[in-house]
Backbone as a ProteinNet text record, in pm:
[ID]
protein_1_A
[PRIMARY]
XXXXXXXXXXXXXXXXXXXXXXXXXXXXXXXXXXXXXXXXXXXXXXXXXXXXXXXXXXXXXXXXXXXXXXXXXXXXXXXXXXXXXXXXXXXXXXXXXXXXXXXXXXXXXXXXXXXXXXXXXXXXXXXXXXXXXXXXXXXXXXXXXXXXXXXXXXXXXXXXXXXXXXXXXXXXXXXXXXX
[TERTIARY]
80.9	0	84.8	191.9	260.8	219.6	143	70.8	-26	-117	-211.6	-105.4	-19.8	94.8	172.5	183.3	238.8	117.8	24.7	-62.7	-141.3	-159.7	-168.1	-62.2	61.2	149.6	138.2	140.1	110.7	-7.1	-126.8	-189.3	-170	-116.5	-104.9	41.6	145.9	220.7	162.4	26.8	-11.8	-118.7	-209.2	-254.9	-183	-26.7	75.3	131.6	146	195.5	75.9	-89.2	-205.8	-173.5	-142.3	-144.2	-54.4	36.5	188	145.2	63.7	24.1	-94.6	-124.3	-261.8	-215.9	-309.6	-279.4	-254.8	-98.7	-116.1	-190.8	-161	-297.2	-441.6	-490.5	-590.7	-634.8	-570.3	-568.9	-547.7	-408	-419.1	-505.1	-608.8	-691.3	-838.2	-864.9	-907.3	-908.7	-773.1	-721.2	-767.3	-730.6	-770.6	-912.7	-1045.1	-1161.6	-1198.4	-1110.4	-1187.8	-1161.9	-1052	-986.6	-1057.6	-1123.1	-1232.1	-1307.9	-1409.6	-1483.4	-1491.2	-1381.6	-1341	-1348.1	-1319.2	-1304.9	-1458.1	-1587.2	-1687	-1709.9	-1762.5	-1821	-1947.5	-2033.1	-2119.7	-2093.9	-1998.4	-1973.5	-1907	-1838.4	-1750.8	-1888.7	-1989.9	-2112.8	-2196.5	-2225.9	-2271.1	-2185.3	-2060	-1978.6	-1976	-1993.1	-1990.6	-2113.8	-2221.1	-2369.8	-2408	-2425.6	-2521	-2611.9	-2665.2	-2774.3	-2786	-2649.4	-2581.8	-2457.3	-2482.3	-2421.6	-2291.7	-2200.4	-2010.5	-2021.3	-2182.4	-2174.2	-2230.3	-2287.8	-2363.3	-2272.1	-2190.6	-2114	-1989.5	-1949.3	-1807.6	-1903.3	-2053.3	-2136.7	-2144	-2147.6	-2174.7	-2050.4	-1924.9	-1821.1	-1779.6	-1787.1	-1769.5	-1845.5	-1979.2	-2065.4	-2037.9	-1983.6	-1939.7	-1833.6	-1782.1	-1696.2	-1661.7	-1593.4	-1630.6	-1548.5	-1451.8	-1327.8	-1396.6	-1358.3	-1420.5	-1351.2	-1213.2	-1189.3	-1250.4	-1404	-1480.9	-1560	-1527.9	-1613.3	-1503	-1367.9	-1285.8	-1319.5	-1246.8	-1274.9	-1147.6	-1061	-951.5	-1000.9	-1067.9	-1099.9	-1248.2	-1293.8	-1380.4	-1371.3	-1284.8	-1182.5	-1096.4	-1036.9	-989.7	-1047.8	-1183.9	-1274	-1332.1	-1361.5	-1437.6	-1336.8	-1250	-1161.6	-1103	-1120.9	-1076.5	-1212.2	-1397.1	-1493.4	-1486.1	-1440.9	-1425.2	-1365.6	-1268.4	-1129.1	-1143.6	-1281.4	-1283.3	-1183.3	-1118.3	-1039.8	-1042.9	-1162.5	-1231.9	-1125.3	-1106.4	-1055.4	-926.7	-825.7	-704.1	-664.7	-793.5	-827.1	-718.2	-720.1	-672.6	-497.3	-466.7	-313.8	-259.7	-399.7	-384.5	-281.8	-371.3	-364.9	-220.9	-226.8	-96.1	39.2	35	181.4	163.1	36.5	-4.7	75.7	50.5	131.4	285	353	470.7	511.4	449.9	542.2	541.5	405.3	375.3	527.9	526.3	590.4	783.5	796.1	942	921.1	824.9	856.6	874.9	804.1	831.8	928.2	1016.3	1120.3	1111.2	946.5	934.8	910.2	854.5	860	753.7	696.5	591.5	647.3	648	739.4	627.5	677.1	581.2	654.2	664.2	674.4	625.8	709.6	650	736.6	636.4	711	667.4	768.2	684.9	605.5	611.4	519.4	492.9	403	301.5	417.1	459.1	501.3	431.3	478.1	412.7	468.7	374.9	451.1	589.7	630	795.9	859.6	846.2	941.5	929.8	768.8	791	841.2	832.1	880.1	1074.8	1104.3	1184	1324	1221.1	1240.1	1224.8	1102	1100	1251.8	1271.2	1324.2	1492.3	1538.5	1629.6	1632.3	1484.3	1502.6	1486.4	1462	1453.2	1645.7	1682.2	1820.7	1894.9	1861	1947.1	1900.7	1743.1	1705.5	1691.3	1702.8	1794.8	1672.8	1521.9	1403.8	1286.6	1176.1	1115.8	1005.2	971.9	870.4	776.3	673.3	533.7	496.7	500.5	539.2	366.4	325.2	245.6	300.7	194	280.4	185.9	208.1	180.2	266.4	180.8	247.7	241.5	363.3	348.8	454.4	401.4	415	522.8	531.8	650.2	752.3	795.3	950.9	981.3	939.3	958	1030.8	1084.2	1155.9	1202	1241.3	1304.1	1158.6	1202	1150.4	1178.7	1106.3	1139.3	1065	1116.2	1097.9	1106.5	991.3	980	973.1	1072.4	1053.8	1109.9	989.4	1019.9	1048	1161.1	1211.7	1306.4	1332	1433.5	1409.1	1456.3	1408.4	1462.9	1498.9	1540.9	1476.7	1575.6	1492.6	1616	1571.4	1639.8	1606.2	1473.4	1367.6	1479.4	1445.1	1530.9	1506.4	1347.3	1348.9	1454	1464.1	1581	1719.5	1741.9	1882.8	1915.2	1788	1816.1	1798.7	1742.1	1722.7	1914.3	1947.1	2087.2	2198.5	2177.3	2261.3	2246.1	2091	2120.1	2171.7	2139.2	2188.2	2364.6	2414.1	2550.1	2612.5	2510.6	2542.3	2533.2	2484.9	2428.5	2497.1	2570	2675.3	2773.7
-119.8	0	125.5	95.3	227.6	359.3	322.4	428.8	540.5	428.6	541.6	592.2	534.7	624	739.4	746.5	840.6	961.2	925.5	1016.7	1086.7	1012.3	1059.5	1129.3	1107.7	1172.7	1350.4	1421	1571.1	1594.5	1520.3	1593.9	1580.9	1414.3	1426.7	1571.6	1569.5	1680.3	1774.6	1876.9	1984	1987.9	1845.3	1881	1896.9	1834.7	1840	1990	2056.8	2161.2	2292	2251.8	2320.8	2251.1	2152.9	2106.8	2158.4	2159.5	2255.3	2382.1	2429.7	2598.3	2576.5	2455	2470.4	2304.6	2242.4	2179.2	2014.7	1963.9	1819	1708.9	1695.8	1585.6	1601.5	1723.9	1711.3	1651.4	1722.4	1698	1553.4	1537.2	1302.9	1278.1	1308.7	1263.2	1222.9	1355.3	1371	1322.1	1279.8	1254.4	1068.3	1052.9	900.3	862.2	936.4	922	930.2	1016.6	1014.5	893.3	880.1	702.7	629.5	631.5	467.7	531.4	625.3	694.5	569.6	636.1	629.1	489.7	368.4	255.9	181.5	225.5	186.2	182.8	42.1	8.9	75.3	155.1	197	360.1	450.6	513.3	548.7	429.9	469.4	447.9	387.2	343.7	465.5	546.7	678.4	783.3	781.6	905.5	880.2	748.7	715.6	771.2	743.4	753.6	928.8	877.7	1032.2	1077.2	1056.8	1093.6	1167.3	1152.4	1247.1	1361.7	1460.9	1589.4	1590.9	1653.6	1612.3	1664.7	1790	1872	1801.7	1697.7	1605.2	1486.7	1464.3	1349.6	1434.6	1537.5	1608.2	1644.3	1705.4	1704.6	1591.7	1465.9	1311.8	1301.4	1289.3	1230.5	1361.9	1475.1	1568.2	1514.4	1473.5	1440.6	1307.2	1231.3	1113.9	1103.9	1197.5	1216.1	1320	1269.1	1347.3	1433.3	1448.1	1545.2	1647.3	1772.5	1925	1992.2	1971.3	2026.7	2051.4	1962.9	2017.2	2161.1	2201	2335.4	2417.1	2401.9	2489.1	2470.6	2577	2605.4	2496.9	2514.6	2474.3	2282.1	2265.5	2054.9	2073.5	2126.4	2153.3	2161.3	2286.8	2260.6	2148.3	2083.5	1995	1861.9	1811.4	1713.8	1689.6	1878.5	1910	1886.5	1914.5	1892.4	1760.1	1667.3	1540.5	1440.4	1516.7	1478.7	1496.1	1658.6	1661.6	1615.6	1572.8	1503.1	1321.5	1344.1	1162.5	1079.9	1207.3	1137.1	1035.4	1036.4	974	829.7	769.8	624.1	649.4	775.3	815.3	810.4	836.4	878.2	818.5	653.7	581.7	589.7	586.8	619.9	770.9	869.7	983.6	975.5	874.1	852.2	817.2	733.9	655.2	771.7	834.3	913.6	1049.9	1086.7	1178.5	1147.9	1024.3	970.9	962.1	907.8	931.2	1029.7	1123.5	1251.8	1347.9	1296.3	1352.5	1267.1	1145.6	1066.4	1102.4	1143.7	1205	1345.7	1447	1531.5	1540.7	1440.6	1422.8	1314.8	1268.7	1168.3	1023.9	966.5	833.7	755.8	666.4	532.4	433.1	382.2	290	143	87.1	-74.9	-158.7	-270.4	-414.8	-521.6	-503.2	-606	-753.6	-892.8	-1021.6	-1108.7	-1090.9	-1220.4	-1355.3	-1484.1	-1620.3	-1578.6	-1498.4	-1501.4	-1387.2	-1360	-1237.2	-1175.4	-1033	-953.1	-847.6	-845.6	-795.6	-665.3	-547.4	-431.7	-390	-437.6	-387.9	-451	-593	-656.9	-562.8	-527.5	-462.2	-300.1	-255.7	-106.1	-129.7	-227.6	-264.3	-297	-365	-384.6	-265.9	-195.4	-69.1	64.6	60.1	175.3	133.7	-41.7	-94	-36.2	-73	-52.4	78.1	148.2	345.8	394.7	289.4	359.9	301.9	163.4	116.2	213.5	239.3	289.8	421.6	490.8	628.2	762.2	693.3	698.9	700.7	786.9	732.4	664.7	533.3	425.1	393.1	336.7	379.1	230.7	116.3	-31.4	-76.4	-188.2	-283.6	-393.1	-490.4	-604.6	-739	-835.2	-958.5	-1077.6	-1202.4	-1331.1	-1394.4	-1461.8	-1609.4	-1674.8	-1780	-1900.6	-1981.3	-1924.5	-2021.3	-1954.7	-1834.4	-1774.4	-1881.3	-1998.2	-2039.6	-1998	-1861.7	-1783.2	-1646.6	-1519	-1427.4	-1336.8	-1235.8	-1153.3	-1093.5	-1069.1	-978.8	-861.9	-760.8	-667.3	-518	-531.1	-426.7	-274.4	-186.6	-58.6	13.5	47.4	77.8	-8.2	-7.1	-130.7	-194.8	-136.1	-189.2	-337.8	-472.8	-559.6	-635.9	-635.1	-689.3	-806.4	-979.4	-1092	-1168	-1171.9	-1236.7	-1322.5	-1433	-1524.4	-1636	-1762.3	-1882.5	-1913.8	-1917	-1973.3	-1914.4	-1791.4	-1750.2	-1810	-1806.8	-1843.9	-2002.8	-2047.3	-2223.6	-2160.8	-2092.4	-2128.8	-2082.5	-1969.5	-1949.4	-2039.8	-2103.1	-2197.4	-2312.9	-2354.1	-2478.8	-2387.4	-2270.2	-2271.9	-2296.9	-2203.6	-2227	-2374	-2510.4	-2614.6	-2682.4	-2613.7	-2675.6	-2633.7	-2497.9	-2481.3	-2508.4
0	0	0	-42.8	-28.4	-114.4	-229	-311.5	-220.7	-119.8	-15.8	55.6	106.3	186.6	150.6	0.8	-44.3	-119.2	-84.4	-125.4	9.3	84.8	252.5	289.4	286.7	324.5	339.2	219	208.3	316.7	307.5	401.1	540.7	573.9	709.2	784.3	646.7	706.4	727.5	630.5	667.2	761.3	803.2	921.8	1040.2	1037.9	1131.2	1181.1	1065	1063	1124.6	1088.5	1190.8	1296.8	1336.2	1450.8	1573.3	1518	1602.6	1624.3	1559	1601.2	1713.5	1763.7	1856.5	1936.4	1961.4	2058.7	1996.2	1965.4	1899	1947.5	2061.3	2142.1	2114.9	2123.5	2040.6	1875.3	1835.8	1687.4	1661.5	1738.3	1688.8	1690.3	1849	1863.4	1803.7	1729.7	1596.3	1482.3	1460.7	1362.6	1338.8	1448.8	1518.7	1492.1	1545.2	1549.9	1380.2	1369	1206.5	1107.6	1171.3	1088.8	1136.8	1248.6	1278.3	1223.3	1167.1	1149.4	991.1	938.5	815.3	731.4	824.2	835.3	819.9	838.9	872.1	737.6	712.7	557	545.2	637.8	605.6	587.8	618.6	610.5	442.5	408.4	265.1	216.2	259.9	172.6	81.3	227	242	174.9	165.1	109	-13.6	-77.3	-230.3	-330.1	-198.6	-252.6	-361.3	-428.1	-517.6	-445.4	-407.2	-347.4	-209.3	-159.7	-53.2	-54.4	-20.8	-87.6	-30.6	-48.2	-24.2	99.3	177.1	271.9	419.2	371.6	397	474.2	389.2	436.6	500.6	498.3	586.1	759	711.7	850	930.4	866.8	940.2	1022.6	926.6	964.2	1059.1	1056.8	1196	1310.2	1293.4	1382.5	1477.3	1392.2	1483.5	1493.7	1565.3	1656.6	1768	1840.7	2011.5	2045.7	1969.4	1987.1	1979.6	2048.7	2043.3	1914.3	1868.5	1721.5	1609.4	1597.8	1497.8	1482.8	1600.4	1643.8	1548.2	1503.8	1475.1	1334.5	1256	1134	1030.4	1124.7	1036.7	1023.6	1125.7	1146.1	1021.4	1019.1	991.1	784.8	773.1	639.6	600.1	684.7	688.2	624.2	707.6	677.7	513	468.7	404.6	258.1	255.6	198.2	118.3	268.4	233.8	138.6	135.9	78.3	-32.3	-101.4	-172.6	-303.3	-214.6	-280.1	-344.3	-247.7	-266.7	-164.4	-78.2	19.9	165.4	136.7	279.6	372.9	224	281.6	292.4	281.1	318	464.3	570.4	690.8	780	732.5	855.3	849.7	676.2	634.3	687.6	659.9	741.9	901.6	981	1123	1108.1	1093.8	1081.6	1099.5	951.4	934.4	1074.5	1066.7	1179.2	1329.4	1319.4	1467	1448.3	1344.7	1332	1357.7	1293.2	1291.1	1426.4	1469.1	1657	1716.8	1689.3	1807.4	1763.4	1640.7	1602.4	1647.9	1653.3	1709.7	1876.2	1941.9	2115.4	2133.7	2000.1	2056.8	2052.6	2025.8	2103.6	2003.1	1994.6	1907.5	1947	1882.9	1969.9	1948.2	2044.8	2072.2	2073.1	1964	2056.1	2089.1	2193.2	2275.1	2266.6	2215.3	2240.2	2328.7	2392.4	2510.5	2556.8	2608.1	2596.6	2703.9	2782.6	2955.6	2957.4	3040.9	3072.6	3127.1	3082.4	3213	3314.9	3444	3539.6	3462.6	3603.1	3622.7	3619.2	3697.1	3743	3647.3	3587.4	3487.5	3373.8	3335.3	3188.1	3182.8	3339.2	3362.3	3334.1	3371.1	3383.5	3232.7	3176.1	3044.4	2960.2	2954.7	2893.9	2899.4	3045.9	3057.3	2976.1	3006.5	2928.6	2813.7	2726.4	2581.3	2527.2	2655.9	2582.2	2611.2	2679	2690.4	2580.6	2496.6	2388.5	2243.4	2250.3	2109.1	2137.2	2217.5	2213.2	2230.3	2258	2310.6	2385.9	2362.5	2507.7	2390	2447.9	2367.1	2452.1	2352.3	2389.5	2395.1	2496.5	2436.8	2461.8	2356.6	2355.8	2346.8	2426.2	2524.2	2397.6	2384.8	2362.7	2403.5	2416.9	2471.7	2362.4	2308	2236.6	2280.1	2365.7	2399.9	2331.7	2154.7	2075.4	2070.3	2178.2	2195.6	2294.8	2358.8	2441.7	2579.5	2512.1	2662.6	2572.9	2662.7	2604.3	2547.9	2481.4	2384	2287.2	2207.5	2071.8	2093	2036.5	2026.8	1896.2	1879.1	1744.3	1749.7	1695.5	1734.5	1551.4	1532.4	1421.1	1293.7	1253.8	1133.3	1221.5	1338.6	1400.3	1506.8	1461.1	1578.8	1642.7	1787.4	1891.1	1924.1	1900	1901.9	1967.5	2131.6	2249.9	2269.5	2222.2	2253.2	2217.7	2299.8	2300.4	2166.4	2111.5	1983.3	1900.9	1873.2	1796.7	1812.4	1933	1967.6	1889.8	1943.8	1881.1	1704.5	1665.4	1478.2	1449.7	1499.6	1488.3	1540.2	1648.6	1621.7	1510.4	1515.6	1372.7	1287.2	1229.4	1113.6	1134.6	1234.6	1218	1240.3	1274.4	1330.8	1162.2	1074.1	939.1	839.3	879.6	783.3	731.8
[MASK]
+++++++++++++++++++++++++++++++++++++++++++++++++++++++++++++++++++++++++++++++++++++++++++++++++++++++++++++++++++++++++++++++++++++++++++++++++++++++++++++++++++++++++++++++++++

């Protein structure tokens, strides 16, 4: 999908760039609602339809959602913009680069975390603060268990991935045991 990505791109920078002049947490947030918004097969249903006006469907998709930014002119242009355009289903690729560029401007990175065992509190505070001092960051981690690291974790941050899990260790040694 890199085609929607590169066509999302321009706008998510210039809602980035309204965004820095007023409040960014808001605006993700926004930005966010409108991508589930966006996502609803009955919604692309409705924005496709003739029979519903481009003013019609930028009013809906303001409407279902709870963020107070629609009261502003610029969310408001924004939306209206993206109807026009036929841009509706950009929304969620929108979100996406929207958050990147929030989380490079505050530094952080969002991590996922897989581990064979549940971690508690303190282990994953623990682990976290490890991996913000190796990737040079403050990260935003989501946790999952699979059971077939049989021990250890991997860890995804970006393109970048950290894979400590026993399973790994054993595939690297066969290979070097096979070479």
């Amino acid at each position: 999908m890199a085609e929607l990505a590169t066509i999302a791109r321009p706008y998510a920078e210039a809602l980035f760039r309204v965004a820095e002049a007023g409040d960014v947490g808001a605006w993700y947030t926004l930005v966010q609602e409108l991508a589930q918004v966006a996502r609803l097969p009955d919604m692309l249903s409705v924005a496709s339809s003739p029979k519903v006006s481009r003013e019609q469907v930028a009013e809906l998709l303001l409407a279902a959602v709870k963020s107070p930014l629609p009261a502003f002119a610029e969310a408001r242009n924004f939306v209206q913009m993206l109807v026009d355009n036929h841009r509706i289903s950009l929304l969620p690729e929108i979100a996406v680069q929207f958050e990147a560029l929030k989380n490079a401007r505050e530094g952080a990175a969002d991590a996922a975390i897989v581990s064979a065992f549940p971690l508690n509190g303190t282990d994953l505070e623990g682990l976290v603060a490890s991996l913000e001092r190796k990737f040079k960051r403050k990260l935003k981690p989501t946790v999952a268990v699979d059971s077939s690291l049989i021990g250890g974790v991997r860890v995804t941050v970006g393109d970048e991935v950290l894979d400590t899990s026993v399973r790994a260790r054993l595939a690297s040694m066969q290979a070097a045991l096979t070479a």
